[in-house]
N, C-alpha and C positions, 0 to 999 in steps of 0.2 A: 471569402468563405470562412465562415467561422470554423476554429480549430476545435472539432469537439472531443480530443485526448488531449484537453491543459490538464482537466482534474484528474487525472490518471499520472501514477508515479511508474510505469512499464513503458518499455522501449517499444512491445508488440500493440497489436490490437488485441487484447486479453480475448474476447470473441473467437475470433481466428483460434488464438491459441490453445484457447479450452477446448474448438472443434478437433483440431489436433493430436490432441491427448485425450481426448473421449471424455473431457470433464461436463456431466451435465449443469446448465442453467440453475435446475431445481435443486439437486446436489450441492450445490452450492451454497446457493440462499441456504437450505436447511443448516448444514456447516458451520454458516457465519452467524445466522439466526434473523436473516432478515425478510421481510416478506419478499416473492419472488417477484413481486412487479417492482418494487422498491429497486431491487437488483440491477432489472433491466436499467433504471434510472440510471445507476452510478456506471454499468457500463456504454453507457451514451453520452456519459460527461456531462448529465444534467446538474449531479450533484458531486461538491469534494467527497471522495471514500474515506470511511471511517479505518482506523487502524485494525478494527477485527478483519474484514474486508483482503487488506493489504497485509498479514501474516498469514491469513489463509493460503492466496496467492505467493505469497513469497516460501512459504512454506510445501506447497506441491508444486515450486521450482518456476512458475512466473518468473522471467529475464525482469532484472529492475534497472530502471533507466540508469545511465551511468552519471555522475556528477561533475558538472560542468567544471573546467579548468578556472582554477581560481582569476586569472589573469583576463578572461573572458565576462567574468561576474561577479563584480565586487559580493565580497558576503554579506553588507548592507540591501542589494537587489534581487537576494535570492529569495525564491519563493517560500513563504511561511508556511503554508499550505501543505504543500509537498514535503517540507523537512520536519514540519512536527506531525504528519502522517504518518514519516515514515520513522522517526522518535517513535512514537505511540506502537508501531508496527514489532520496534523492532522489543519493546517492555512487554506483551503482548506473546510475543514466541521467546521473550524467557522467562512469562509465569508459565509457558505452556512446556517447558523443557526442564521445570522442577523448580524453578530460581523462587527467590521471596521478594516482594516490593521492596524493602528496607536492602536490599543488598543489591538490588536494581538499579535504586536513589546515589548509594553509594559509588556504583561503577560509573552511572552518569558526571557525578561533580569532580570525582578522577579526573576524566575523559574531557572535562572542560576548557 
């Protein structure tokens, strides 16, 4: 059976969990600014989530998947996908928390 939460960086079924917290479908979409059928797509894991997508979520408290032990996956085998999502995710909620590009770049090559 195909695993259709590869392209998803959450531990839950984001569905579930938006029913949970009363976060609507349409809500959403408008939020991140995607059309709503588009939406359905990326939570069905038809398509990778763009990092608007996944600061949204991360940001009204979505659980993020936890990272695998290095010892379990080499960092050559890890998913690109997933980690420049969540790079992008995470540049993303800190223009939205006042930060500047330029001092984003800077914290990045720090951090390298």
């Amino acid at each position: 059976m195909k695993n259709i939460y590869k392209n998803q960086p959450f531990t839950v079924s984001v569905r579930e969990w938006m029913r949970a917290n009363k976060i609507w479908q349409a809500d959403l979409a408008d939020l991140v600014g995607v059309p709503r059928g588009t939406l359905s797509h990326y939570l069905a894991g038809r398509h990778p989530w763009p990092p608007e997508l996944v600061a949204a979520l991360l940001t009204l408290g979505c659980p993020l998947r936890p990272e695998e032990k290095p010892e379990a996956t080499p960092p050559s085998h890890a998913d690109p996908d997933t980690r420049e999502c969540l790079q992008k995710a995470a540049y993303w909620l800190f223009l939205a928390a006042g930060g500047h590009a330029e001092d984003f770049e800077q914290l990045r090559k720090t951090n390298q």
